[in-house]
DOVEX-276194 format. One record per atom (N, C-alpha, C): residue in three letters; x, y, z. Coordinates in nm, 2 decimals, m for minus. Layout:
<nodes>
ALA/X/Y/Z .
...
</nodes>
This chain:
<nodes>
UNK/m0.97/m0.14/m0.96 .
UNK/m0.85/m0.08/m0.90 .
UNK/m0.88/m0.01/m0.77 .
UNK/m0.83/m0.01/m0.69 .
UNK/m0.80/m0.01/m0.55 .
UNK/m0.76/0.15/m0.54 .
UNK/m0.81/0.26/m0.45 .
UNK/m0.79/0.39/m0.47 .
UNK/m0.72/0.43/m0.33 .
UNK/m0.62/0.52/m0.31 .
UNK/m0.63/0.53/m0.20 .
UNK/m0.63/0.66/m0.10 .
UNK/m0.73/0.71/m0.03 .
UNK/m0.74/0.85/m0.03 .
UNK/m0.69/0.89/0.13 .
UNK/m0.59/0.94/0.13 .
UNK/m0.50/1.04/0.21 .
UNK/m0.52/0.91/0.34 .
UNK/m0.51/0.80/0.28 .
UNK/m0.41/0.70/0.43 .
UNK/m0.55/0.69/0.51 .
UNK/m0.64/0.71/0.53 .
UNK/m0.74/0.71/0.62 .
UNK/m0.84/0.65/0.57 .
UNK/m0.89/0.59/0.48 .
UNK/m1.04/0.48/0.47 .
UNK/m0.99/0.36/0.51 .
UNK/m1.08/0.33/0.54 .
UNK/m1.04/0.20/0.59 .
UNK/m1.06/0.09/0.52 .
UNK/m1.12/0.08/0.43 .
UNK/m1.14/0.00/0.32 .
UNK/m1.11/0.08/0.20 .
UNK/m1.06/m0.01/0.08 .
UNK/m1.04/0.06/m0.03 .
UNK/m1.16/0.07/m0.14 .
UNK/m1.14/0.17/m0.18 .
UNK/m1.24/0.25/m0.25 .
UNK/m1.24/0.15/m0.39 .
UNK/m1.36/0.12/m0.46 .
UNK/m1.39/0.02/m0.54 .
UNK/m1.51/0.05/m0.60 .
UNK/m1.54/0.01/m0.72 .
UNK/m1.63/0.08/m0.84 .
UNK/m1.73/m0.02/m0.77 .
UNK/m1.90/m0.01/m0.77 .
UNK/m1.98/m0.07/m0.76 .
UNK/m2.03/m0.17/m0.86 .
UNK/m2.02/m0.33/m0.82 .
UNK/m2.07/m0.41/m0.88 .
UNK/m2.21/m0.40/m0.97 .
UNK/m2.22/m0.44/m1.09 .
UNK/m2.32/m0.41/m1.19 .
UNK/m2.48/m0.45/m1.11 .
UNK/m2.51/m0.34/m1.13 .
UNK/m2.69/m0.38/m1.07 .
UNK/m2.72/m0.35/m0.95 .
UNK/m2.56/m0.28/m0.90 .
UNK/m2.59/m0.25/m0.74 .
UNK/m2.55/m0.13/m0.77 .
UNK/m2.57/m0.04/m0.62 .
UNK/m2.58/0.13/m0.60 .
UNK/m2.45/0.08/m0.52 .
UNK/m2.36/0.23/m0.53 .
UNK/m2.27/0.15/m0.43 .
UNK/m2.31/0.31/m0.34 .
UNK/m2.24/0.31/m0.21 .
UNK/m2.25/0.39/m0.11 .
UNK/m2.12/0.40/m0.03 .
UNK/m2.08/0.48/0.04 .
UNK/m1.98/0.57/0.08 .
UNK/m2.07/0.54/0.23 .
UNK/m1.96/0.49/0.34 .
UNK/m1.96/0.50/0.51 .
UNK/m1.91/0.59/0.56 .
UNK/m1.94/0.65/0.65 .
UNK/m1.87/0.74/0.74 .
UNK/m1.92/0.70/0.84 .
UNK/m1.85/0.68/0.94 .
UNK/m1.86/0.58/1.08 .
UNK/m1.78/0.59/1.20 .
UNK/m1.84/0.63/1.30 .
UNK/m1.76/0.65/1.43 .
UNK/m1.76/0.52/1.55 .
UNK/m1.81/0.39/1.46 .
UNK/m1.80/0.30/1.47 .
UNK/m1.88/0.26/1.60 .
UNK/m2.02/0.32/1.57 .
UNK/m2.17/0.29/1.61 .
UNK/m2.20/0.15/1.57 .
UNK/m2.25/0.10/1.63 .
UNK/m2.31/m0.07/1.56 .
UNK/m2.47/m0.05/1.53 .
UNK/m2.45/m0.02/1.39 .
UNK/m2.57/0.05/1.32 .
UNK/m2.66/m0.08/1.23 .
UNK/m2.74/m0.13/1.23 .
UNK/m2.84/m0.21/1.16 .
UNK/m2.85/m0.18/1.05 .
UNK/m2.90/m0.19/0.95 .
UNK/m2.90/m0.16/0.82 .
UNK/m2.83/m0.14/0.73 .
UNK/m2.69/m0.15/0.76 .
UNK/m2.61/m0.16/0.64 .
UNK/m2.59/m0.28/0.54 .
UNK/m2.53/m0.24/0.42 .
UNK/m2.58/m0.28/0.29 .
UNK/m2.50/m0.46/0.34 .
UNK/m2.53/m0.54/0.28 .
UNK/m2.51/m0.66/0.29 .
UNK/m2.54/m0.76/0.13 .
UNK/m2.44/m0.89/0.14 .
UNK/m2.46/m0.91/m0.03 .
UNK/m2.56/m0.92/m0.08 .
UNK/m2.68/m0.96/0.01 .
UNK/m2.84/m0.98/m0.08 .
UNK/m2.89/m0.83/m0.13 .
UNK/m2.78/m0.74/m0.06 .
UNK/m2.90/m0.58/m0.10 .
UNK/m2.85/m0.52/m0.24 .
UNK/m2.92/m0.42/m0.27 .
UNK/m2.92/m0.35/m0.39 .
UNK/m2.84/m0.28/m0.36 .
UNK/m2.77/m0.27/m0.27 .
UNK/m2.67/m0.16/m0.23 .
UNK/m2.51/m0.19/m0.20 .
UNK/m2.41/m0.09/m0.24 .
UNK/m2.31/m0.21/m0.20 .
UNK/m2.22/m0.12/m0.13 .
UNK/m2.12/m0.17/m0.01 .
UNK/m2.02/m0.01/0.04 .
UNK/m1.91/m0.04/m0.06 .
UNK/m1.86/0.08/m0.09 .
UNK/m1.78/0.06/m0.19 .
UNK/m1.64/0.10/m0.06 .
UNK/m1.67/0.17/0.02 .
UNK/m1.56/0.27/0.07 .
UNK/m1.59/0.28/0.25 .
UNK/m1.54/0.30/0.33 .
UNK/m1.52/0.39/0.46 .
UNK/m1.48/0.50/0.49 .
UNK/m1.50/0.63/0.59 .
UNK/m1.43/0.69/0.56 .
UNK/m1.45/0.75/0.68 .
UNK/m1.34/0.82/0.75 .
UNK/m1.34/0.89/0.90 .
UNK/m1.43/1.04/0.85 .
UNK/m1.42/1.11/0.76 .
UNK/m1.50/1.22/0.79 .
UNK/m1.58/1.27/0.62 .
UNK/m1.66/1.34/0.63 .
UNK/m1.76/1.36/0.51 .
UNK/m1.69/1.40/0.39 .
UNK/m1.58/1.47/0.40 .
UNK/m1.48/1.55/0.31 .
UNK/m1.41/1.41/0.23 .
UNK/m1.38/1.34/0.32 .
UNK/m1.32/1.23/0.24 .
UNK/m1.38/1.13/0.19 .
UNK/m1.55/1.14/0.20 .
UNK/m1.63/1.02/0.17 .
UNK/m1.66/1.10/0.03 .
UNK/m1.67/1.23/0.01 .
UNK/m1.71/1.28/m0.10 .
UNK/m1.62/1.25/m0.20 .
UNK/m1.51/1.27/m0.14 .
UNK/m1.36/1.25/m0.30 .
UNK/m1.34/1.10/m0.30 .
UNK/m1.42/1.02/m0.17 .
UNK/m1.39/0.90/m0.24 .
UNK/m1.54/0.87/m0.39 .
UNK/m1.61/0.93/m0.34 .
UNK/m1.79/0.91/m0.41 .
UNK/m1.72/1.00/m0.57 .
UNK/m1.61/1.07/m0.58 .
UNK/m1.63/1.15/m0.69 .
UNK/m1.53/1.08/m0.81 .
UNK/m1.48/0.98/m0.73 .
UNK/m1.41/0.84/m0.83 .
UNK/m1.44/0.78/m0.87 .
UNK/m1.60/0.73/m0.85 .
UNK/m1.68/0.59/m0.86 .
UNK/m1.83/0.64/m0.88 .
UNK/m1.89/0.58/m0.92 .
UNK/m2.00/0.61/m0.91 .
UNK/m2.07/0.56/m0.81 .
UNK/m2.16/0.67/m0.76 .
UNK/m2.22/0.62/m0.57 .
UNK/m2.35/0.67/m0.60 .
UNK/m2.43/0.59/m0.50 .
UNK/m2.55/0.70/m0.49 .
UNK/m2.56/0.75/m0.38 .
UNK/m2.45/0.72/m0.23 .
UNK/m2.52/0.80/m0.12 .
UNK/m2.42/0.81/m0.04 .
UNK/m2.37/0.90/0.02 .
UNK/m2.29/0.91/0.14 .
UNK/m2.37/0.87/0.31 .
UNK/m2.35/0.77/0.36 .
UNK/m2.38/0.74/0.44 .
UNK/m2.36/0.77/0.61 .
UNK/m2.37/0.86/0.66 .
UNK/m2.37/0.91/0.77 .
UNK/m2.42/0.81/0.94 .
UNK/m2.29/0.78/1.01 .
UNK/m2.33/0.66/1.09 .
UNK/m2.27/0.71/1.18 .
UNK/m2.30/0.84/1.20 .
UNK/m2.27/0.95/1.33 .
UNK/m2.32/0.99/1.42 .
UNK/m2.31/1.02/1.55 .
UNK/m2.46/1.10/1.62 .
UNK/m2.38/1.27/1.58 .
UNK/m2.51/1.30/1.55 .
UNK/m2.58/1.46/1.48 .
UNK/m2.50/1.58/1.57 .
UNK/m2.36/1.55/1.64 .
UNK/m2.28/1.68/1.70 .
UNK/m2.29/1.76/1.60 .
UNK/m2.26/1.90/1.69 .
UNK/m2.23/2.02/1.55 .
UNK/m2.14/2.05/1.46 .
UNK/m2.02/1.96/1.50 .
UNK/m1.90/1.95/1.41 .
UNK/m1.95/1.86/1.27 .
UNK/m2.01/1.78/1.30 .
UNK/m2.10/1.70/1.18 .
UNK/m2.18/1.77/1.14 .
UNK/m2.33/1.81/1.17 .
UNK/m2.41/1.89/1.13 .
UNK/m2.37/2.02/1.03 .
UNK/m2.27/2.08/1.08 .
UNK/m2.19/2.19/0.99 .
UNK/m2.13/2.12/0.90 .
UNK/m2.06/2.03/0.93 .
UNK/m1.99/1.94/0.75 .
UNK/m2.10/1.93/0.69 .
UNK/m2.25/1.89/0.69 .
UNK/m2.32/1.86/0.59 .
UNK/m2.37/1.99/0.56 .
UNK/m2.41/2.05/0.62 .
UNK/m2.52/2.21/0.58 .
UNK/m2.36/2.28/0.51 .
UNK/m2.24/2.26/0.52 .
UNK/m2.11/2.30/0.43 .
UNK/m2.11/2.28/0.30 .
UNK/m2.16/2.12/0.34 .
UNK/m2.11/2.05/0.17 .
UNK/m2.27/2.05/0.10 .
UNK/m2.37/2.08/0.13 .
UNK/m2.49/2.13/0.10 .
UNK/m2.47/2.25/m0.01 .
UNK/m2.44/2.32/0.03 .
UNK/m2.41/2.48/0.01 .
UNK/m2.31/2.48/m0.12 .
UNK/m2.20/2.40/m0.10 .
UNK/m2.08/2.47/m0.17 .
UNK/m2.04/2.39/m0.27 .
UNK/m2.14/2.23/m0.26 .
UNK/m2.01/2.14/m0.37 .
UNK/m2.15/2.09/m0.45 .
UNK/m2.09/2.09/m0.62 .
UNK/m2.21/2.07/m0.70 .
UNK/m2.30/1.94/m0.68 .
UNK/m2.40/1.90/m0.76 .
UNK/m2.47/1.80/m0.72 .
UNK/m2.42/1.67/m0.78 .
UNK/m2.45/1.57/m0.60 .
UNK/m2.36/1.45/m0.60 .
UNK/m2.47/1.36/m0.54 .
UNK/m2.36/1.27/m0.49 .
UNK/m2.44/1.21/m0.43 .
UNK/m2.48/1.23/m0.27 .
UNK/m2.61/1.13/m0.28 .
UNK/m2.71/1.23/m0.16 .
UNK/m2.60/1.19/m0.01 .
UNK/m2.69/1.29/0.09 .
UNK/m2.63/1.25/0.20 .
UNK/m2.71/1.19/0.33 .
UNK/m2.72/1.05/0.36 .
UNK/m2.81/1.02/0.43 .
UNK/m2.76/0.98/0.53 .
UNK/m2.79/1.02/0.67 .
UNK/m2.79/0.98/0.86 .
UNK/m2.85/0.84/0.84 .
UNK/m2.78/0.75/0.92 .
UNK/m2.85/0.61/0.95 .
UNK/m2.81/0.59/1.08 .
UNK/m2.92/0.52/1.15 .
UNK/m2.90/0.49/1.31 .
UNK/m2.93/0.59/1.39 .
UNK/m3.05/0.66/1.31 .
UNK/m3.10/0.78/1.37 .
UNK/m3.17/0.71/1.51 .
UNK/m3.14/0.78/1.63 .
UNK/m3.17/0.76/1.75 .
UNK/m3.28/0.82/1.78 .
UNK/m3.41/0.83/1.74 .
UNK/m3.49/0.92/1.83 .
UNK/m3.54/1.05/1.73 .
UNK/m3.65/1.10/1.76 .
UNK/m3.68/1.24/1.72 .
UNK/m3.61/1.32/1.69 .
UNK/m3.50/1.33/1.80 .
UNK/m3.44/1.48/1.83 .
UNK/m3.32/1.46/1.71 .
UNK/m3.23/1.33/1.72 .
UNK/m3.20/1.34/1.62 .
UNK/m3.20/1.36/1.44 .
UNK/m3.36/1.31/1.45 .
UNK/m3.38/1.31/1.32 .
UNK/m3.43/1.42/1.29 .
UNK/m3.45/1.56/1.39 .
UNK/m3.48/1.66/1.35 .
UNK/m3.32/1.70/1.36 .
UNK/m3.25/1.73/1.43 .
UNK/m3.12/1.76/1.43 .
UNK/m3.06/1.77/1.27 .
UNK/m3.03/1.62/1.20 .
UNK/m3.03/1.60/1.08 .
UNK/m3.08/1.65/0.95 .
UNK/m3.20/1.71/0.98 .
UNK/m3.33/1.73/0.90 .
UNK/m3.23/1.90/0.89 .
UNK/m3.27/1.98/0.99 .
UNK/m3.18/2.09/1.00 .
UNK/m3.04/2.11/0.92 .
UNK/m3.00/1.98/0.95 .
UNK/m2.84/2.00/0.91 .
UNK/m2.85/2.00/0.74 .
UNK/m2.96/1.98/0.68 .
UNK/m2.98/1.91/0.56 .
UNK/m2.99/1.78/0.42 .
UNK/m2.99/1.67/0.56 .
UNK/m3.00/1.52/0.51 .
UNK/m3.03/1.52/0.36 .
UNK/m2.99/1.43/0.31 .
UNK/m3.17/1.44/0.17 .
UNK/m3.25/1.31/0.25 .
UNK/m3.19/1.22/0.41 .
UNK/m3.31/1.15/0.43 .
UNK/m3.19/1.11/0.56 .
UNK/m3.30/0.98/0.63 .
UNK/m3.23/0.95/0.74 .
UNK/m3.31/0.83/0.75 .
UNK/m3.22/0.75/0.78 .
UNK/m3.28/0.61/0.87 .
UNK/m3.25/0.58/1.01 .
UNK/m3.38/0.54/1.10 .
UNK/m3.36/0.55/1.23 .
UNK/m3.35/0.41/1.29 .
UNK/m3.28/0.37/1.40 .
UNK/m3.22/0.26/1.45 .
UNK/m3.29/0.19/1.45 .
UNK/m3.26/0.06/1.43 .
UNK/m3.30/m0.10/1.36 .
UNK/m3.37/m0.12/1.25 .
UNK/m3.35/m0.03/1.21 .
UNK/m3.42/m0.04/1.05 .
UNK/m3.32/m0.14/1.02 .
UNK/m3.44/m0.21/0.85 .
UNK/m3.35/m0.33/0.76 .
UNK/m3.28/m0.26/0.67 .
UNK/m3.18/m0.33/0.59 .
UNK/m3.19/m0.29/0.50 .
UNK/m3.25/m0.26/0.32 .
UNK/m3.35/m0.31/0.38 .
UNK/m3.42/m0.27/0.29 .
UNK/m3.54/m0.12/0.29 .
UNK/m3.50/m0.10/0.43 .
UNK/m3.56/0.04/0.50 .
UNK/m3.43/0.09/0.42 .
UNK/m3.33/0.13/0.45 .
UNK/m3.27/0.20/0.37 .
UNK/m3.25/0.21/0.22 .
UNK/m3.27/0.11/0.18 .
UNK/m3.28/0.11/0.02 .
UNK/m3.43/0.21/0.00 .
UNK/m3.51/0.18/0.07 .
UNK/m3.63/0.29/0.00 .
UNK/m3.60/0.37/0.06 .
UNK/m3.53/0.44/0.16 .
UNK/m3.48/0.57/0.20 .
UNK/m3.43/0.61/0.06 .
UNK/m3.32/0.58/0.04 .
UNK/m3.22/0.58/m0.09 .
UNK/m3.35/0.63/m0.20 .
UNK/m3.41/0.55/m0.23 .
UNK/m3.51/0.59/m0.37 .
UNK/m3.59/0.68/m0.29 .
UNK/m3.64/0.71/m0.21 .
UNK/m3.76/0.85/m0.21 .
UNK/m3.66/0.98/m0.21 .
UNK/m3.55/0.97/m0.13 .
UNK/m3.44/1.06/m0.20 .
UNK/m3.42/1.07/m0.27 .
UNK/m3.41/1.05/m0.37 .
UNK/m3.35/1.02/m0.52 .
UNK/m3.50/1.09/m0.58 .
UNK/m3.62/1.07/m0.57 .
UNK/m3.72/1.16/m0.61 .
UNK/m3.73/1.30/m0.55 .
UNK/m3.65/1.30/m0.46 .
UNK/m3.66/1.43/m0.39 .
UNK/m3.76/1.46/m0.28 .
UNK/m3.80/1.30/m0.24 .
UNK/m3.92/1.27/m0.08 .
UNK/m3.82/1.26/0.04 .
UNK/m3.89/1.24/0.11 .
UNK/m3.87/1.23/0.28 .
UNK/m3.98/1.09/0.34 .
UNK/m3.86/0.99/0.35 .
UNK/m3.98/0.87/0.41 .
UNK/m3.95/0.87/0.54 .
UNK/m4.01/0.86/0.65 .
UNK/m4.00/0.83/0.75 .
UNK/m4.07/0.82/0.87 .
UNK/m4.09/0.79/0.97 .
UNK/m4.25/0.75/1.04 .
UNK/m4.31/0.88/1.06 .
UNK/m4.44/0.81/1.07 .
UNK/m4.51/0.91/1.09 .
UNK/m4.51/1.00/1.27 .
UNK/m4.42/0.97/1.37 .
UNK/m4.42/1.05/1.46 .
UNK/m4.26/1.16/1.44 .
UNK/m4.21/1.14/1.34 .
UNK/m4.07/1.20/1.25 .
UNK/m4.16/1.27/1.22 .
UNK/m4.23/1.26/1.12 .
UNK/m4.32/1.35/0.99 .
UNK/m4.43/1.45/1.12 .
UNK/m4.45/1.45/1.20 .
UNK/m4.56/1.50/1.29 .
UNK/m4.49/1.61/1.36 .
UNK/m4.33/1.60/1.43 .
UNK/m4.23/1.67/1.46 .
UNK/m4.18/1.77/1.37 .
UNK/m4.22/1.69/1.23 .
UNK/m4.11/1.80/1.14 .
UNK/m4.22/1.88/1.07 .
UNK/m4.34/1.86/1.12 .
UNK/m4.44/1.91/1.05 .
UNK/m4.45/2.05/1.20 .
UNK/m4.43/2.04/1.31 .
UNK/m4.46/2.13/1.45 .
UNK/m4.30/2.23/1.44 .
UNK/m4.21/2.20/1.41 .
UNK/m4.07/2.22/1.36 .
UNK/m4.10/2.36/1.28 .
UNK/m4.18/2.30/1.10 .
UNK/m4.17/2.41/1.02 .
UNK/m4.29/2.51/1.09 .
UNK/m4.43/2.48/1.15 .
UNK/m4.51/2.59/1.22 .
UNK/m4.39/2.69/1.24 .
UNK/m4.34/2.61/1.37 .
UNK/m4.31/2.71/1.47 .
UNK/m4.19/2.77/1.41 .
UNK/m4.08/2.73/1.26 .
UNK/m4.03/2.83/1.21 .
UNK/m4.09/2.92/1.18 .
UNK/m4.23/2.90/1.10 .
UNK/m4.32/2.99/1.04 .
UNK/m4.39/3.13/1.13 .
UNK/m4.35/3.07/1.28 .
UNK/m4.41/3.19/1.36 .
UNK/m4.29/3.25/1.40 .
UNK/m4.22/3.19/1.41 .
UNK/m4.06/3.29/1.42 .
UNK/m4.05/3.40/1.35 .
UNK/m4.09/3.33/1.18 .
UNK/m4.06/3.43/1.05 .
UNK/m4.14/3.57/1.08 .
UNK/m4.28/3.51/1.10 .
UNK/m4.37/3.63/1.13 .
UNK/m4.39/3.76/1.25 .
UNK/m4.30/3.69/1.34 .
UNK/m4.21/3.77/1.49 .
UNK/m4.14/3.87/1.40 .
UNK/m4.05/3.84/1.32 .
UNK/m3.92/3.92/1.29 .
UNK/m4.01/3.99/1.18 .
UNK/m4.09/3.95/1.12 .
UNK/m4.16/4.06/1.03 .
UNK/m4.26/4.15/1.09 .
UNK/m4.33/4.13/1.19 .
UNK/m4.39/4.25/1.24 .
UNK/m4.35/4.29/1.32 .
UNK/m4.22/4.27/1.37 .
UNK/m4.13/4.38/1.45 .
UNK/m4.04/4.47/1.33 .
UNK/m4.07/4.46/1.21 .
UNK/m4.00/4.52/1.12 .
UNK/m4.12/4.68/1.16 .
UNK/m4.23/4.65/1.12 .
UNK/m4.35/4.76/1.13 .
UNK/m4.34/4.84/1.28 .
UNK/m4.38/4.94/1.19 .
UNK/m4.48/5.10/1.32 .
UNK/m4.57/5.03/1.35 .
UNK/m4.59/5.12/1.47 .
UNK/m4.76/5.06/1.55 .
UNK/m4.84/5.13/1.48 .
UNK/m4.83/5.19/1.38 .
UNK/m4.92/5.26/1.23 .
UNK/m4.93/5.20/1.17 .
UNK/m4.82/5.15/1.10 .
UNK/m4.86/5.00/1.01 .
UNK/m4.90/4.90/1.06 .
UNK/m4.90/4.84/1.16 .
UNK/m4.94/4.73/1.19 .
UNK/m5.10/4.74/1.18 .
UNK/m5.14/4.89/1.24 .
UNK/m5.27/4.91/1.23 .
UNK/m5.35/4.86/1.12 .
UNK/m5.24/4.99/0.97 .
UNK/m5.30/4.95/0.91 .
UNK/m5.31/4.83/0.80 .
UNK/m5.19/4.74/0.84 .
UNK/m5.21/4.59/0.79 .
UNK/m5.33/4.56/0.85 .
UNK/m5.37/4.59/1.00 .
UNK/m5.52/4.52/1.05 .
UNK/m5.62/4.56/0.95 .
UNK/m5.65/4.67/0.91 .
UNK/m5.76/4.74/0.86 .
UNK/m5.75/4.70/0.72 .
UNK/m5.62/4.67/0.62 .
UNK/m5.62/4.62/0.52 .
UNK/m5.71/4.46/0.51 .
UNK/m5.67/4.35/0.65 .
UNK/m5.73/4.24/0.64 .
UNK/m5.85/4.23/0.69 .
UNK/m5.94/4.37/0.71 .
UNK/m6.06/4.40/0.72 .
UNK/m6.14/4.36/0.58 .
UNK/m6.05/4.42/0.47 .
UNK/m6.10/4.44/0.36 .
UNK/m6.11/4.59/0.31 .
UNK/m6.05/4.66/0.43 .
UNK/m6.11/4.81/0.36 .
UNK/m6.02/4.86/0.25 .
UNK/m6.05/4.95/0.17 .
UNK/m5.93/5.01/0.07 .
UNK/m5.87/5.13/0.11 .
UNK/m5.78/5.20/0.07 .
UNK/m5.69/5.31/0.09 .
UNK/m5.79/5.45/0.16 .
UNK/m5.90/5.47/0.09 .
UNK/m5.98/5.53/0.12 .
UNK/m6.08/5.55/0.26 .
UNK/m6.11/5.41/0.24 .
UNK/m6.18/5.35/0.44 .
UNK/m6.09/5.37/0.52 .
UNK/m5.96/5.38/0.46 .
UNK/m5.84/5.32/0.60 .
UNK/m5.84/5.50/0.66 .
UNK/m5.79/5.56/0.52 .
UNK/m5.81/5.73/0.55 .
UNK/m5.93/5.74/0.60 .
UNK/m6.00/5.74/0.61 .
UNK/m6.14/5.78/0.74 .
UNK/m6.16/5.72/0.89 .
UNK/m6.07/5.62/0.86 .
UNK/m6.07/5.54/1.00 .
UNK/m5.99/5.57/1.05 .
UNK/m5.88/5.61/1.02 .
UNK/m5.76/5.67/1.10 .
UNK/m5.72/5.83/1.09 .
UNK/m5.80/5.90/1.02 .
UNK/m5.76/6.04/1.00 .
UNK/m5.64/6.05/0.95 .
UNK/m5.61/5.99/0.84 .
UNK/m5.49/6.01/0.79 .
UNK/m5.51/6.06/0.58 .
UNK/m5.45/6.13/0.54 .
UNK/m5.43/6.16/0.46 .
UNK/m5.47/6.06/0.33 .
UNK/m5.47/6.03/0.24 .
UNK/m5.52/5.91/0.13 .
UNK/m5.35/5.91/0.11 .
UNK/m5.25/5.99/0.10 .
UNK/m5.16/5.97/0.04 .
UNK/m5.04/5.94/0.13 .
UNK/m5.08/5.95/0.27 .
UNK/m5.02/5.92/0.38 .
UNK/m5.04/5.79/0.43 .
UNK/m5.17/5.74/0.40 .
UNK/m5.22/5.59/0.42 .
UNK/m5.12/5.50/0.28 .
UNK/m5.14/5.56/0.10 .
UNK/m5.07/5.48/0.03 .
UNK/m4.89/5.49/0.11 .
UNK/m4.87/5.58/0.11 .
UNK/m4.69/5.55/0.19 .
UNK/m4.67/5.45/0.30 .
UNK/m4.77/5.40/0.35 .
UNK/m4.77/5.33/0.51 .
UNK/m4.81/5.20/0.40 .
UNK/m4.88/5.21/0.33 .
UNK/m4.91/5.06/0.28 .
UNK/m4.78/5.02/0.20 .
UNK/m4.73/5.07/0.13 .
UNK/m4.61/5.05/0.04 .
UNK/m4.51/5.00/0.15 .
UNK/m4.52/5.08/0.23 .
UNK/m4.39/5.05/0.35 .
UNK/m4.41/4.90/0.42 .
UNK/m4.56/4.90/0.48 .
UNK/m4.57/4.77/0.52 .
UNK/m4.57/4.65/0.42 .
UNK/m4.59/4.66/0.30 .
UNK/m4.55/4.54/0.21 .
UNK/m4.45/4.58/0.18 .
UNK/m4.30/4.62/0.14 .
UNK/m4.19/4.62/0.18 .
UNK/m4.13/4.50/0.24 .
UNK/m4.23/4.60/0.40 .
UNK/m4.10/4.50/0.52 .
UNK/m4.18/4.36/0.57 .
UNK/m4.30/4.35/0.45 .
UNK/m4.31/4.21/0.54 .
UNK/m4.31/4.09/0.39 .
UNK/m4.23/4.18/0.27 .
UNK/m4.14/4.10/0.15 .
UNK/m4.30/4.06/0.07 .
UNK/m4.38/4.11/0.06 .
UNK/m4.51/4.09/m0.01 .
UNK/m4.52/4.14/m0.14 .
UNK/m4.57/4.16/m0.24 .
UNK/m4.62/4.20/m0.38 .
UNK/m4.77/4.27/m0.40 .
UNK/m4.84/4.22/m0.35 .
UNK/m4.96/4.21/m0.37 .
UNK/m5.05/4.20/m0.25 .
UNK/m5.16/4.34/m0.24 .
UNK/m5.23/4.39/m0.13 .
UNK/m5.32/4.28/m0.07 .
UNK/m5.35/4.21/m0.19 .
UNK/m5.41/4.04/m0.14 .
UNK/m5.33/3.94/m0.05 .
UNK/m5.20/3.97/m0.06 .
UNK/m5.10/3.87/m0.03 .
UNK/m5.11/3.94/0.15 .
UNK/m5.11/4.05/0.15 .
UNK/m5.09/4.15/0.31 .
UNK/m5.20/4.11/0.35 .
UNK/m5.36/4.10/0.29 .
UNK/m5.45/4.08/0.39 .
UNK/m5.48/3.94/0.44 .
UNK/m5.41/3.87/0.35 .
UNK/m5.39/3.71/0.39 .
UNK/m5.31/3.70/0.53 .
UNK/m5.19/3.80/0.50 .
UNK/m5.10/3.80/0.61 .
UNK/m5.17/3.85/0.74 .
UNK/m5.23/3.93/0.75 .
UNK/m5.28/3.99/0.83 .
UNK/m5.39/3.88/0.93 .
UNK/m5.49/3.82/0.79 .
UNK/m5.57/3.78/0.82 .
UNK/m5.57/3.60/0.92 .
UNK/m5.43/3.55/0.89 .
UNK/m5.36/3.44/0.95 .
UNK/m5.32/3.53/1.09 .
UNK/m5.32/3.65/1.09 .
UNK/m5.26/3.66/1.26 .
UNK/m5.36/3.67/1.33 .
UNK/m5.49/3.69/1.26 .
UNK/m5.61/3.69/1.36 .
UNK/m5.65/3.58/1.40 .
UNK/m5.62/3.45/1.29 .
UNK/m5.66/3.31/1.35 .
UNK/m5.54/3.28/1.42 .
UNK/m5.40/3.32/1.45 .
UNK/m5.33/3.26/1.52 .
UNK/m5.20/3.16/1.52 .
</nodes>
């Protein structure tokens, strides 16, 4: 039975043939390679002008993937990092006809569970489909090299905003902690009190969200390698 959601798909919404996945289009009517075709494991069940409608068509039928055949603007990007956040778990959301690096980090950001990049087969997208579905990320290795320089360089951001949380006291004595010294060495190195050195330590693991005095000298000890 034929569904029809608010006048705008363009194809009617249809239960997936036995033995096949079916999938949900969203399309700005890019001429995208890899879409499902009758030999694939995959089938479109639906079209749909924007993400909101591809979900209520995906929550009639059973689907495995909303398919994304957009370029990565921020009015898109914010639909998916939206419906990421707020709507229970469904089916996944995957970018296809990914253009390039920038897009596929674009994507990655916005919160894909994957992405397939231009001229892929479809059978590239079907194992897109299943490493998602285990909760992987398949994609070339100059994607994976980017997204690997991506999370660094969030990781040095993180560590900006955490030692600008610190005194030029604590910072110190985070140094002197990833020395190795204890509360005691630190009080002789700095002329400071034993119990004025424990208040500065407590403070700097606080603000840089740590537990454990091992966990600070680690922290420390990565800023010396850089």
């Amino acid at each position: 039975m034929s569904t029809n959601l608010t006048g705008t798909l363009s194809v009617a919404s249809r239960a997936p043939r036995a033995a096949r996945l079916g999938v949900v289009l969203v399309s700005e009517g890019r001429a995208s390679s890899g879409l499902p075709d009758d030999e694939s494991e995959l089938e479109l069940v639906a079209r749909a002008h924007s993400l909101s409608e591809a979900l209520l068509a995906a929550s009639r039928q059973p689907v495995e993937a909303v398919l994304l055949d957009v370029s990565p603007s921020l009015r898109w990007r914010a639909d998916v990092l939206a419906a990421s956040v707020s709507r229970p778990p469904g089916p996944r959301i995957v970018a296809i006809g990914v253009a390039g690096i920038e897009e596929a980090m674009a994507w990655a950001e916005a919160g894909v569970a994957g992405f397939v990049e231009a001229g892929a087969s479809t059978q590239e997208l079907a194992a897109v489909l299943a490493s998602a579905r285990r909760g992987e990320l398949r994609c070339s290795p100059e994607v994976g090299a980017a997204l690997l320089r991506r999370v660094r360089e969030l990781g040095r951001d993180h560590t900006e905003v955490q030692l600008a949380r610190l005194t030029a006291r604590e910072r110190e004595i985070l140094g002197l902690i990833g020395e190795g010294l204890s509360n005691a060495e630190i009080g002789e190195r700095t002329s400071l009190r034993l119990p004025t050195v424990k208040n500065h330590v407590r403070s700097l693991m606080g603000k840089l969200q740590v537990r454990s005095r091992r966990t600070a000298a680690a922290f420390a000890a990565g800023l010396r390698r850089g």
